[in-house]
C-alpha positions in Angstrom: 0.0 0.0 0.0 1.3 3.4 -1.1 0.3 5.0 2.2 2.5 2.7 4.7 5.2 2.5 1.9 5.6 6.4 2.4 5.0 6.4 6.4 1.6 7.3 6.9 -0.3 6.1 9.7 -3.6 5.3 7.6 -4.7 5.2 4.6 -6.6 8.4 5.2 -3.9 10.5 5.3 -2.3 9.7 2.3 -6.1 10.1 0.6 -5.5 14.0 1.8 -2.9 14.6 -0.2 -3.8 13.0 -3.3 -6.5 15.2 -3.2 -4.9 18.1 -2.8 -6.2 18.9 0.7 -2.5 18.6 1.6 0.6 19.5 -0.1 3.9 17.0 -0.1 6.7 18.5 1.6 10.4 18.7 -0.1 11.7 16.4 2.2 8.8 14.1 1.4 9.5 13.6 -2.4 12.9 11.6 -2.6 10.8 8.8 -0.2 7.5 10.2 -2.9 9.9 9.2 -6.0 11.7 5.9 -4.5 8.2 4.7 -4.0 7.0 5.5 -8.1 10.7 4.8 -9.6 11.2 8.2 -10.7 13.3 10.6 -10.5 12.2 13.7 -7.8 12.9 16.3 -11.2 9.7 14.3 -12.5 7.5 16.0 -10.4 8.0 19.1 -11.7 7.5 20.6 -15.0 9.6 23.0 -17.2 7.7 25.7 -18.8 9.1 26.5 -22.0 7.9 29.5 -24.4 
């Protein structure tokens, strides 16, 4: 389960953040990107004009 692979208590929590209600923290996406086998640059976009 995605939740108790990233260290949250319940289920419920995680549910928070996936919609939106909470934000990850920086020091949460390296555990965020282990987790999804990606890289922690994935999360973020490049806007190019």
């Amino acid at each position: 389960m995605l939740a108790n692979a990233l260290g949250f208590k319940d289920a419920s929590t995680y549910l928070k953040y996936e919609r939106g209600e909470y934000s990850f923290k920086a020091r949460q996406l390296p555990s965020l990107a282990k987790v999804l086998d990606c890289h922690v640059t994935d999360f973020f976009t490049q806007n190019v004009a």
